[in-house]
C-alpha positions in Angstrom: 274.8 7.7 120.6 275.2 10.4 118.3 278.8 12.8 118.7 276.5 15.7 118.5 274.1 14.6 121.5 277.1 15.1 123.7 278.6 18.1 125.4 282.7 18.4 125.7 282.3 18.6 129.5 279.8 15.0 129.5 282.7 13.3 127.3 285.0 14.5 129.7 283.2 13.2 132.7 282.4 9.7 130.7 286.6 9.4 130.6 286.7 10.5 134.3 284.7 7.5 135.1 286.4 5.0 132.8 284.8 5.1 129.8 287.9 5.7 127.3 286.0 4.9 124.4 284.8 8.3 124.6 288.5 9.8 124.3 288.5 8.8 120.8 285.6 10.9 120.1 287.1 13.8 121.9 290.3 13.0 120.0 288.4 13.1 116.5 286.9 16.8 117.5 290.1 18.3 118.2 293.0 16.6 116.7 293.3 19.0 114.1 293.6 21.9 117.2 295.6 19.5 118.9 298.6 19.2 116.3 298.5 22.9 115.6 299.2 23.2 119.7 302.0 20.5 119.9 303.3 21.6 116.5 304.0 25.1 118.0 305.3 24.2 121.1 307.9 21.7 119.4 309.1 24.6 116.7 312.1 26.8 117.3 
């Protein structure tokens, strides 16, 4: 299964029903988004 072939909202769903394996993908789209948003909550 291809990362492209699913939606943010199916991964989502996939992790609501146990499949963490699929928060890794979702990690690898956004981390870069991610560290940006902790990074500027953590700044004074």
């Amino acid at each position: 299964m291809n990362l492209e072939a699913l939606s943010d909202n199916s991964l989502m769903l996939k992790v609501k029903e146990g499949d963490l394996d699929k928060m890794s993908l979702l990690f690898e789209l956004y981390k870069r988004p991610l560290n940006g948003f902790f990074y500027g909550l953590t700044k004074k």
